[in-house]
KOLGU-4560 file (N, C-alpha, C; in nm, 3 decimals, padded with zeros to 5 digits):
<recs>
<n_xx: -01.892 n_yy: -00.655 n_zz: 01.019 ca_xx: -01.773 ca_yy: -00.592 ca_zz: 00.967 c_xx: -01.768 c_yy: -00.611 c_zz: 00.815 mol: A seq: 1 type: UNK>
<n_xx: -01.698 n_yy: -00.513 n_zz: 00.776 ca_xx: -01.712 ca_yy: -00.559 ca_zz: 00.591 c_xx: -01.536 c_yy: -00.587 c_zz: 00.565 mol: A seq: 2 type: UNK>
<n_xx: -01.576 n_yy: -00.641 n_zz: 00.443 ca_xx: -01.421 ca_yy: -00.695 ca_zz: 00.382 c_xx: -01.297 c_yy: -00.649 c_zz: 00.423 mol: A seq: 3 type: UNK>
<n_xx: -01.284 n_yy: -00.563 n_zz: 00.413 ca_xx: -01.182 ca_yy: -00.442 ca_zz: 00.430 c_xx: -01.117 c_yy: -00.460 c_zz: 00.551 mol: A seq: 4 type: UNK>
<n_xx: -01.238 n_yy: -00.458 n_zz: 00.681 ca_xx: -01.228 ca_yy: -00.504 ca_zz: 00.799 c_xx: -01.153 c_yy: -00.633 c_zz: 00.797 mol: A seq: 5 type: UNK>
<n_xx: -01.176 n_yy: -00.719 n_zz: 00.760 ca_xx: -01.108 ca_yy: -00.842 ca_zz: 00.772 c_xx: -01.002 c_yy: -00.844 c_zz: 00.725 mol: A seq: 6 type: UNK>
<n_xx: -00.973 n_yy: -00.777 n_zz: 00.608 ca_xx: -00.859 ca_yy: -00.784 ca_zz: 00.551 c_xx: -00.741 c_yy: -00.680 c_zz: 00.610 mol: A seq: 7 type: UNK>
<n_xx: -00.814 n_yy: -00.606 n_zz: 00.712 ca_xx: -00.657 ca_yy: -00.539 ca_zz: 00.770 c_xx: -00.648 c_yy: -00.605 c_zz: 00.877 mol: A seq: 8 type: UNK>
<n_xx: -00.729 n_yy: -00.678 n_zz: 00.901 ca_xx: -00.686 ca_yy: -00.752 ca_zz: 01.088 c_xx: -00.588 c_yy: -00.936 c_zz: 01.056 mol: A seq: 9 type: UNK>
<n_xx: -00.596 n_yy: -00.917 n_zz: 00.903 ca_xx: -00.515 ca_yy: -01.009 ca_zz: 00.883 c_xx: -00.351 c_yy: -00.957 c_zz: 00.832 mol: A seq: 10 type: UNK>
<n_xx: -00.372 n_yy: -00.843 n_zz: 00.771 ca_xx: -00.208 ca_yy: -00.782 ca_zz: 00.723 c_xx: -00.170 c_yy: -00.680 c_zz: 00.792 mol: A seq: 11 type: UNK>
<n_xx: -00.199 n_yy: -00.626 n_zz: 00.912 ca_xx: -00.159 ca_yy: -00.547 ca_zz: 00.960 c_xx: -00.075 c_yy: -00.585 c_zz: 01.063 mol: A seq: 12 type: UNK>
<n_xx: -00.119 n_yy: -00.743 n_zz: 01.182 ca_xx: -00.032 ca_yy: -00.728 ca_zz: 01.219 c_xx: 00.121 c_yy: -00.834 c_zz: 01.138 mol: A seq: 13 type: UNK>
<n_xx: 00.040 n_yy: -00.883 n_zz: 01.029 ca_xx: 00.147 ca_yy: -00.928 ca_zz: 00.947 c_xx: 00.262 c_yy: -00.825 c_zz: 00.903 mol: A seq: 14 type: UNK>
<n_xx: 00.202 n_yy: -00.701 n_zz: 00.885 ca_xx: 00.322 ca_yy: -00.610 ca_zz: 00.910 c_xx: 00.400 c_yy: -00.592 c_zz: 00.949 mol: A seq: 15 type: UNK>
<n_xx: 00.356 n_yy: -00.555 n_zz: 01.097 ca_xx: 00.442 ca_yy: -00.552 ca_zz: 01.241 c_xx: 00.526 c_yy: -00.648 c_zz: 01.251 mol: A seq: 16 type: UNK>
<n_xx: 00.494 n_yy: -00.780 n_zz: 01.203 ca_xx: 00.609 ca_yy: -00.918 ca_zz: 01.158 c_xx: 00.701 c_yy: -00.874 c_zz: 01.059 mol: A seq: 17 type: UNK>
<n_xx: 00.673 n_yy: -00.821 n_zz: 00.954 ca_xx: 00.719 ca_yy: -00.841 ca_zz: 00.796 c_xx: 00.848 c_yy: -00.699 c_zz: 00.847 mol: A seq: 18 type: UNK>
<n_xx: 00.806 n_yy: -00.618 n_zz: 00.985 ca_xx: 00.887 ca_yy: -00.477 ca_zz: 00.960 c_xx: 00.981 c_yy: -00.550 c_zz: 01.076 mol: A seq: 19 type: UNK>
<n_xx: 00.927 n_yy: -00.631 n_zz: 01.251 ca_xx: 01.076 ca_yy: -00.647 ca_zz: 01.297 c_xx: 01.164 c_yy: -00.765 c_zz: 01.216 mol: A seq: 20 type: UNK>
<n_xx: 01.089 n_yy: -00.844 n_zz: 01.148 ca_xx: 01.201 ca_yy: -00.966 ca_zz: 01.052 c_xx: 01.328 c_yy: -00.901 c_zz: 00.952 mol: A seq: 21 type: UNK>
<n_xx: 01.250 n_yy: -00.822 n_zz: 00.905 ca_xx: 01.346 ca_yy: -00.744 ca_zz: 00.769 c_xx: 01.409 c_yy: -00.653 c_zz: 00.815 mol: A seq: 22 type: UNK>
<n_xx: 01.371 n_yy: -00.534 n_zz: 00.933 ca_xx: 01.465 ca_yy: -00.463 ca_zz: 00.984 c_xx: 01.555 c_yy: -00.483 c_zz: 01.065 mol: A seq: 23 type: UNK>
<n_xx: 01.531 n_yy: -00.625 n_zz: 01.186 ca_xx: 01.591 ca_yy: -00.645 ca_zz: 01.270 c_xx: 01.655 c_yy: -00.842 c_zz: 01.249 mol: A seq: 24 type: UNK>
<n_xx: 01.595 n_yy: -00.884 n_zz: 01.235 ca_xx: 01.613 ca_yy: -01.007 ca_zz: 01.168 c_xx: 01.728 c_yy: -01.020 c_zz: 01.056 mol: A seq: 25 type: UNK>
<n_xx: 01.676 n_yy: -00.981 n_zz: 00.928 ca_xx: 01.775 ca_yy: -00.973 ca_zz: 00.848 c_xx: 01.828 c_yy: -00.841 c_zz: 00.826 mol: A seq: 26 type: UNK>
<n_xx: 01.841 n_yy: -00.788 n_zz: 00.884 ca_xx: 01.934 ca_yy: -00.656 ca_zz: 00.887 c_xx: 01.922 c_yy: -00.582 c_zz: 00.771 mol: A seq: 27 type: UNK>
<n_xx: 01.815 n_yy: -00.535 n_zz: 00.730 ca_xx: 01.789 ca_yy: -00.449 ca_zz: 00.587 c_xx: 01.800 c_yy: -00.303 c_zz: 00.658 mol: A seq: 28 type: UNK>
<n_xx: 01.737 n_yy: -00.294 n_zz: 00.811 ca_xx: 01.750 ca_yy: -00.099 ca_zz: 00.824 c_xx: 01.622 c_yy: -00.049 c_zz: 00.738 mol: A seq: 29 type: UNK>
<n_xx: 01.700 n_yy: 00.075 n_zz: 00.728 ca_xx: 01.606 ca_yy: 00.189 ca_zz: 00.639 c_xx: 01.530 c_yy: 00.108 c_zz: 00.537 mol: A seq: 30 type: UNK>
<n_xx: 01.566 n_yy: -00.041 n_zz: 00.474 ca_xx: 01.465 ca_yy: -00.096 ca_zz: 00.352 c_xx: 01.408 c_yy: -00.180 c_zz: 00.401 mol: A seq: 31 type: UNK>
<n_xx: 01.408 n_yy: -00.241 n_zz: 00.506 ca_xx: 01.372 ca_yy: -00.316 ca_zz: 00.559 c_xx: 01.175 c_yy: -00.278 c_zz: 00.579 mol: A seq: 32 type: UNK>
<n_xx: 01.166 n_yy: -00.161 n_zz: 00.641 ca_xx: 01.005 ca_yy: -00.066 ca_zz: 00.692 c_xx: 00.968 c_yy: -00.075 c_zz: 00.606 mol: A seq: 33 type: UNK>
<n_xx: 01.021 n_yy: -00.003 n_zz: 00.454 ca_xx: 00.900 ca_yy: 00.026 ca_zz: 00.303 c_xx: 00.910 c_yy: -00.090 c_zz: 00.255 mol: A seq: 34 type: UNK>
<n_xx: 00.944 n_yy: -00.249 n_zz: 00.275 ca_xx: 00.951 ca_yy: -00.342 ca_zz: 00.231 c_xx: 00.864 c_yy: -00.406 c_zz: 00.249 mol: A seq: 35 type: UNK>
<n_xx: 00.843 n_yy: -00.420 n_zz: 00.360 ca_xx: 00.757 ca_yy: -00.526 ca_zz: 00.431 c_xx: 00.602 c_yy: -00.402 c_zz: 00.434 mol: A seq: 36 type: UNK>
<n_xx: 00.640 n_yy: -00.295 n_zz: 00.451 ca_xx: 00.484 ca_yy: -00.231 ca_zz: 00.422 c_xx: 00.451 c_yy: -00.236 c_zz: 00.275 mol: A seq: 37 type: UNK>
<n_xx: 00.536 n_yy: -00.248 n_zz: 00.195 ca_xx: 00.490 ca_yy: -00.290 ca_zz: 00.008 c_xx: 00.446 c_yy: -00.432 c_zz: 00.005 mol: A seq: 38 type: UNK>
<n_xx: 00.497 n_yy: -00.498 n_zz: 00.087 ca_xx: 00.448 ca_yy: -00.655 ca_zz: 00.066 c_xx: 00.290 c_yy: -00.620 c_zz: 00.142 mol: A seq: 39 type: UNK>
<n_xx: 00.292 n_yy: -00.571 n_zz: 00.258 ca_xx: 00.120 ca_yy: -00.574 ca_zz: 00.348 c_xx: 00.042 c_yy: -00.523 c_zz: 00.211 mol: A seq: 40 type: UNK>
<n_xx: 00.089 n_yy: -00.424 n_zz: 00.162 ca_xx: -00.043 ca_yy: -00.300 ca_zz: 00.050 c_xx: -00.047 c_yy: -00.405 c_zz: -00.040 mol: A seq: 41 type: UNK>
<n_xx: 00.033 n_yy: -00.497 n_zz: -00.105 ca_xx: -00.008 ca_yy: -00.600 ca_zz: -00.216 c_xx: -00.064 c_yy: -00.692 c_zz: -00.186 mol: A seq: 42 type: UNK>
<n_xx: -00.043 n_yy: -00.752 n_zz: -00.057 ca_xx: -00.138 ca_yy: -00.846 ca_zz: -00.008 c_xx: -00.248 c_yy: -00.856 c_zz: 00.020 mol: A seq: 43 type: UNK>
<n_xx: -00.296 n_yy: -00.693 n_zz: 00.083 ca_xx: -00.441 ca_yy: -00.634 ca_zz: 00.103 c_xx: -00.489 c_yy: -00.632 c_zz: -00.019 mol: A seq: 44 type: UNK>
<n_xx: -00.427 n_yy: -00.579 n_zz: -00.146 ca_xx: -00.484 ca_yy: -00.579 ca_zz: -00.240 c_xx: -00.501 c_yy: -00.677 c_zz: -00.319 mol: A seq: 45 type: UNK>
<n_xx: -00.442 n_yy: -00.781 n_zz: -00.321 ca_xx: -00.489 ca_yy: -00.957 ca_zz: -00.359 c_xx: -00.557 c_yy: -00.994 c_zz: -00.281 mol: A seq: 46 type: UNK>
<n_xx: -00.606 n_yy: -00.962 n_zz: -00.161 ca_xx: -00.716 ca_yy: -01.036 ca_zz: -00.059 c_xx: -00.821 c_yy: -00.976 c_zz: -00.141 mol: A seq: 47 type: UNK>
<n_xx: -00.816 n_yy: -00.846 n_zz: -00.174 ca_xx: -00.978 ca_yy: -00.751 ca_zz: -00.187 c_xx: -00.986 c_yy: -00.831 c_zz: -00.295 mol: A seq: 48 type: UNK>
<n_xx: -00.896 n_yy: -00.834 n_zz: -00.431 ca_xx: -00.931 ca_yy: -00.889 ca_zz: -00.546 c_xx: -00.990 c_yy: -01.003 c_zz: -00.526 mol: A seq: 49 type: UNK>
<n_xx: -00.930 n_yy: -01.147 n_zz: -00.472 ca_xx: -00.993 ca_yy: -01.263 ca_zz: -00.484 c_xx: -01.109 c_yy: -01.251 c_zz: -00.381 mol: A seq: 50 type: UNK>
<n_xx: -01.187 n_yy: -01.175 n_zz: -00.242 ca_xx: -01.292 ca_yy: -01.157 ca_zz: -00.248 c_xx: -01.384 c_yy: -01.117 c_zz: -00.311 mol: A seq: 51 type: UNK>
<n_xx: -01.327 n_yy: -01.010 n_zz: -00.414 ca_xx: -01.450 ca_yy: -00.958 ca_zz: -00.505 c_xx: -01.474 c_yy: -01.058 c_zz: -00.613 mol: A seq: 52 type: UNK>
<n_xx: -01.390 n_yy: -01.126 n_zz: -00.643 ca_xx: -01.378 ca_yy: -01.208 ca_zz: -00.718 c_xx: -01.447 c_yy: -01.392 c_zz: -00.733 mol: A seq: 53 type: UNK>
<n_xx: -01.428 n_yy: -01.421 n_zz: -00.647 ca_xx: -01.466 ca_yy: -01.546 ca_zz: -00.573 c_xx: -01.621 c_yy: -01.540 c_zz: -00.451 mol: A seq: 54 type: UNK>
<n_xx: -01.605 n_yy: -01.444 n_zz: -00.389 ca_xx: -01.688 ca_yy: -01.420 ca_zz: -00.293 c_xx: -01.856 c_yy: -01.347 c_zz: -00.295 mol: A seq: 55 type: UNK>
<n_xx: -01.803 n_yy: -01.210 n_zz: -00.335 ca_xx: -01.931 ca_yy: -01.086 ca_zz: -00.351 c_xx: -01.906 c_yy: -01.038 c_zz: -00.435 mol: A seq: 56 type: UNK>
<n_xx: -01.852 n_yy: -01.049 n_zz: -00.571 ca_xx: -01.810 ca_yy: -00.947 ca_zz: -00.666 c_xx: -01.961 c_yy: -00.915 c_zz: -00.746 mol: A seq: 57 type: UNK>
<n_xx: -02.048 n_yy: -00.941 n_zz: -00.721 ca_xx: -02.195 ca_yy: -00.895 ca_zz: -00.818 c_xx: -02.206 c_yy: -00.780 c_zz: -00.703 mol: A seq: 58 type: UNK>
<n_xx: -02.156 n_yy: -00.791 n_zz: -00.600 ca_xx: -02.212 ca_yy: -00.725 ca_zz: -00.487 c_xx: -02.132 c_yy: -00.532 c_zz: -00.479 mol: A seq: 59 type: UNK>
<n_xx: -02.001 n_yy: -00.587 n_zz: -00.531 ca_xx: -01.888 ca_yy: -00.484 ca_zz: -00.571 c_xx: -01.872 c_yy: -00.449 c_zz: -00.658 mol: A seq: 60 type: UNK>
<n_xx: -01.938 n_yy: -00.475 n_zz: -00.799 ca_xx: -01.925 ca_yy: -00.435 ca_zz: -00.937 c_xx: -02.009 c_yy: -00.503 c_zz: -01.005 mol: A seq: 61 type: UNK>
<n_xx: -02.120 n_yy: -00.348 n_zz: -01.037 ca_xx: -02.202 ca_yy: -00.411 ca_zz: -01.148 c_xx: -02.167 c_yy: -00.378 c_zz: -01.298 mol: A seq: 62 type: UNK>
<n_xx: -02.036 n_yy: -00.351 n_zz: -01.373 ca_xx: -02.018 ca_yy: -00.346 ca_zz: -01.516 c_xx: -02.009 c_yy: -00.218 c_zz: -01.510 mol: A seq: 63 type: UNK>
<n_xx: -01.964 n_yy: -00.244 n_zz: -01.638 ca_xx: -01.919 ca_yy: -00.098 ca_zz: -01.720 c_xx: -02.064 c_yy: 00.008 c_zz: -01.765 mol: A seq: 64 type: UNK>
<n_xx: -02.080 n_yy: 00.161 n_zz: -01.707 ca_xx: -02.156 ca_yy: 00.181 ca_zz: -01.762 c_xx: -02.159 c_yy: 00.362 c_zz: -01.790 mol: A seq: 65 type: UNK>
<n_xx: -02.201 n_yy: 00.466 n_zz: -01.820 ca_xx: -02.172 ca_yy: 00.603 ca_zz: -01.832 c_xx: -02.181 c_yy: 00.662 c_zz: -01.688 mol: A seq: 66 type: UNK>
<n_xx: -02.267 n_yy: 00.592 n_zz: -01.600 ca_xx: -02.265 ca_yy: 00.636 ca_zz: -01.459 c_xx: -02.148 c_yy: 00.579 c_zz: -01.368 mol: A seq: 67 type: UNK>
<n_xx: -02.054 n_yy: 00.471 n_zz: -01.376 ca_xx: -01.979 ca_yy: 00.447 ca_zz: -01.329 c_xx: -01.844 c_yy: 00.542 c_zz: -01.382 mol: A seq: 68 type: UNK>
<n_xx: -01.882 n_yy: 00.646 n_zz: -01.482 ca_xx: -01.765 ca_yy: 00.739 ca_zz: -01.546 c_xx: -01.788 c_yy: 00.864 c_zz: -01.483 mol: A seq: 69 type: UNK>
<n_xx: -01.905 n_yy: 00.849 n_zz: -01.397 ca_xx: -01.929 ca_yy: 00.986 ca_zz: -01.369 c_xx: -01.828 c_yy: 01.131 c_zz: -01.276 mol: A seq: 70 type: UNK>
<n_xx: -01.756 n_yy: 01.026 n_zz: -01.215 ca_xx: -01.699 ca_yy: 01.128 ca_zz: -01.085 c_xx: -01.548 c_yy: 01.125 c_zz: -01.182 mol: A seq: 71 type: UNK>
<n_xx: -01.509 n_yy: 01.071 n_zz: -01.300 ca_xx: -01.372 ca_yy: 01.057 ca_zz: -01.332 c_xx: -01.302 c_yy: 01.223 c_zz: -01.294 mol: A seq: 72 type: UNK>
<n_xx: -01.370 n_yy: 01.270 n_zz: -01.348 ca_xx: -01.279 ca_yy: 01.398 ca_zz: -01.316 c_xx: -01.206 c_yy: 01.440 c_zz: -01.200 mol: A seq: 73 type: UNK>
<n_xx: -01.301 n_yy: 01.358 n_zz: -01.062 ca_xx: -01.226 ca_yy: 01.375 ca_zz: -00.941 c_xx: -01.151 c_yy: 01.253 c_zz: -00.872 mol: A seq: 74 type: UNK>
<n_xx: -01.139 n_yy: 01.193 n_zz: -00.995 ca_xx: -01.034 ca_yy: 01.047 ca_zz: -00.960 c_xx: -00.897 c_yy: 01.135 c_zz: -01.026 mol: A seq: 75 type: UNK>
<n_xx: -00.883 n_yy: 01.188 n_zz: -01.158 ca_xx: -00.842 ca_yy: 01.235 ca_zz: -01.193 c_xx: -00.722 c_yy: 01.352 c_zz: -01.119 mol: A seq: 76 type: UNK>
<n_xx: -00.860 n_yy: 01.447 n_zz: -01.086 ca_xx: -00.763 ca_yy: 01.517 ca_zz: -00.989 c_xx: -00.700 c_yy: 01.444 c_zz: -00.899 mol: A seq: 77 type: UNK>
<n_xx: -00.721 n_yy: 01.380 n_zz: -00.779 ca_xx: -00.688 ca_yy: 01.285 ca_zz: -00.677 c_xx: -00.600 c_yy: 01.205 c_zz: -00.750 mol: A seq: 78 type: UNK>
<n_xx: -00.574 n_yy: 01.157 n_zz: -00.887 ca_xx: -00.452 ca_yy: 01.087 ca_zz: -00.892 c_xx: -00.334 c_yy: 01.156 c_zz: -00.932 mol: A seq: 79 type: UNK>
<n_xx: -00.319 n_yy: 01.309 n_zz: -00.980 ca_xx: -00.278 ca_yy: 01.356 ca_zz: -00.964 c_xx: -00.219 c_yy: 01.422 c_zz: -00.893 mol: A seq: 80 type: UNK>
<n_xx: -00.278 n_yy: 01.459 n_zz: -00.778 ca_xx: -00.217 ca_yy: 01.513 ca_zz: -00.614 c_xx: -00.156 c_yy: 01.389 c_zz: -00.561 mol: A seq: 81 type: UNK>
<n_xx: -00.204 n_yy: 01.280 n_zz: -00.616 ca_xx: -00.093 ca_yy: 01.127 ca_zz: -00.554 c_xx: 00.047 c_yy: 01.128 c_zz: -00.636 mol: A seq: 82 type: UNK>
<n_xx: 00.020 n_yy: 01.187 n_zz: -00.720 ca_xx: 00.161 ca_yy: 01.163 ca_zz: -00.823 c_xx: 00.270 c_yy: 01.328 c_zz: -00.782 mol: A seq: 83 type: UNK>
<n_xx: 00.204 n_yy: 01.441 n_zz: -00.731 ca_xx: 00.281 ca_yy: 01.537 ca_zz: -00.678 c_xx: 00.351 c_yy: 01.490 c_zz: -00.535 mol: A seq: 84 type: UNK>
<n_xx: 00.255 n_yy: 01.433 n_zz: -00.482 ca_xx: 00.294 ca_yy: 01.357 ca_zz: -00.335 c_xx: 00.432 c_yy: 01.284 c_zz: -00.378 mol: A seq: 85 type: UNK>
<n_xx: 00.407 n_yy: 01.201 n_zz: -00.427 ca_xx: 00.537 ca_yy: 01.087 ca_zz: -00.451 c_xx: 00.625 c_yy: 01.156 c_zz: -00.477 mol: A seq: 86 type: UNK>
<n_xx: 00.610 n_yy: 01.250 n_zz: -00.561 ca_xx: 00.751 ca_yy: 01.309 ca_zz: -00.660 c_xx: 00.771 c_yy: 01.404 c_zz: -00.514 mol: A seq: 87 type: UNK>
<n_xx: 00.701 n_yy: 01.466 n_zz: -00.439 ca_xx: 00.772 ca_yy: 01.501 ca_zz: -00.285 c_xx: 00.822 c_yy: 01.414 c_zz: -00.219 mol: A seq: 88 type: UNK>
<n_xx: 00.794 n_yy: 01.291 n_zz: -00.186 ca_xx: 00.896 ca_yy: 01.222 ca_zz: -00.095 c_xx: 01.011 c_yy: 01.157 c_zz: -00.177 mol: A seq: 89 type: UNK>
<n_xx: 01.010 n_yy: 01.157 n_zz: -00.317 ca_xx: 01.154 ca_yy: 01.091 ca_zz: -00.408 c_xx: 01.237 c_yy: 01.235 c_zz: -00.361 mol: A seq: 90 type: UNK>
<n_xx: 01.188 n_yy: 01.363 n_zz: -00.396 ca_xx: 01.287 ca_yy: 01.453 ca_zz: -00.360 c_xx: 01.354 c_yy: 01.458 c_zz: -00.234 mol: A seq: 91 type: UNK>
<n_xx: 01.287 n_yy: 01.380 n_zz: -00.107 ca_xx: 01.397 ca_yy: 01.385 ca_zz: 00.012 c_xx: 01.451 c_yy: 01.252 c_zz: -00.011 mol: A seq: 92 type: UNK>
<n_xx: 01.480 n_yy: 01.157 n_zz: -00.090 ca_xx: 01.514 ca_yy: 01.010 ca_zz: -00.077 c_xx: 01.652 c_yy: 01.039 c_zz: -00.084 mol: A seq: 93 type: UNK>
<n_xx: 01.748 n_yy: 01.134 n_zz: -00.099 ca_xx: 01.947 ca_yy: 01.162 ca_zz: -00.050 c_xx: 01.958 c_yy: 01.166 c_zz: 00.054 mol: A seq: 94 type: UNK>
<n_xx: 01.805 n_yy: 01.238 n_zz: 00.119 ca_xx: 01.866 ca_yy: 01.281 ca_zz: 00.291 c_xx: 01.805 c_yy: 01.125 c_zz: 00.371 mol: A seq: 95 type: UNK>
<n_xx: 01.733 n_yy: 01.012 n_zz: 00.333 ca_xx: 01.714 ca_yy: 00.937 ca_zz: 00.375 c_xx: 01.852 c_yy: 00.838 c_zz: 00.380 mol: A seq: 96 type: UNK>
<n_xx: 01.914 n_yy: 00.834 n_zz: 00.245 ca_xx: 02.057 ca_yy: 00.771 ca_zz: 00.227 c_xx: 02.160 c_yy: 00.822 c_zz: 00.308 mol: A seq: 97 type: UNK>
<n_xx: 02.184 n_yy: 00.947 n_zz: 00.312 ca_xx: 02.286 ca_yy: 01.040 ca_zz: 00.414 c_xx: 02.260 c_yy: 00.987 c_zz: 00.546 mol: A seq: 98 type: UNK>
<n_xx: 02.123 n_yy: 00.946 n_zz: 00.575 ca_xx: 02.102 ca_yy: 00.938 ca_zz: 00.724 c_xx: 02.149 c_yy: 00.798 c_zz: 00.778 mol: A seq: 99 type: UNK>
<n_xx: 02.101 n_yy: 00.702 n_zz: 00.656 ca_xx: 02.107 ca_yy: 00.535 ca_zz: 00.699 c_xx: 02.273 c_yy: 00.560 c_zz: 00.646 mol: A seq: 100 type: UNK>
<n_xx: 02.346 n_yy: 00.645 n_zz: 00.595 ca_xx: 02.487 ca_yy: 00.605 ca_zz: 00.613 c_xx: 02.555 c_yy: 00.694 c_zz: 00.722 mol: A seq: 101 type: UNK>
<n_xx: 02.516 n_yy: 00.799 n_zz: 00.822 ca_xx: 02.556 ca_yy: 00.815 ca_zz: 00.915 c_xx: 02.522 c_yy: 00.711 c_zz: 01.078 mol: A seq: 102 type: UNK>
<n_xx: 02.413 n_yy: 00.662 n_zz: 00.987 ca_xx: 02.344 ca_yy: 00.591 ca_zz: 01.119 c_xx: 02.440 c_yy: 00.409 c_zz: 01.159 mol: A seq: 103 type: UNK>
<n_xx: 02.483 n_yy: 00.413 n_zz: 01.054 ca_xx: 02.622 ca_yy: 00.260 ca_zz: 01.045 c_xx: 02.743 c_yy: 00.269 c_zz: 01.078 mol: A seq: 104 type: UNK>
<n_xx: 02.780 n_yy: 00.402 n_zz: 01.126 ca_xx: 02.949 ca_yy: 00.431 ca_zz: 01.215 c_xx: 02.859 c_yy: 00.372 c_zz: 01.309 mol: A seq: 105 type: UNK>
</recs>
């Protein structure tokens, strides 16, 4: 299995913890789900770091070089279609509020 592997079989079902504690536990609701899934995505992503870091990082990054610039253009695009994405789900974030305040009568 590679890194990655390990590192979701440790935060994923830490999730499934982090979403019934905060939603049902401490009574957050609707903030409770994107909470505890923002804590799993930062945690996965401090696991990857201090493996690449501590572990295999010659193995994950060999330096800066004109071939590691090569594909930018399609990081580029792709971070762009991530940034249209977002700005689509901020535009329904009233009807998410409307809902978690009909959902508390």
């Amino acid at each position: 299995m590679r890194p990655g592997t390990y590192v979701l079989l440790i935060t994923s079902p830490l999730n499934g913890l982090l979403n019934y504690l905060f939603v049902y536990t401490f009574k957050l609701g609707l903030l409770g789900a994107p909470l505890a899934t923002g804590i799993s995505y930062w945690l996965s992503f401090i696991l990857l770091v201090l493996y690449s870091r501590f572990v295999a990082g010659y193995q994950c990054w060999g330096g800066w070089s004109r071939k590691c610039l090569s594909n930018s253009r399609t990081f580029a695009r792709l971070a762009f279609l991530g940034v249209l994405h977002i700005d689509e789900k901020h535009s329904l974030e009233p009807d998410f509020h409307r809902a978690n305040e009909c959902h508390r009568d």
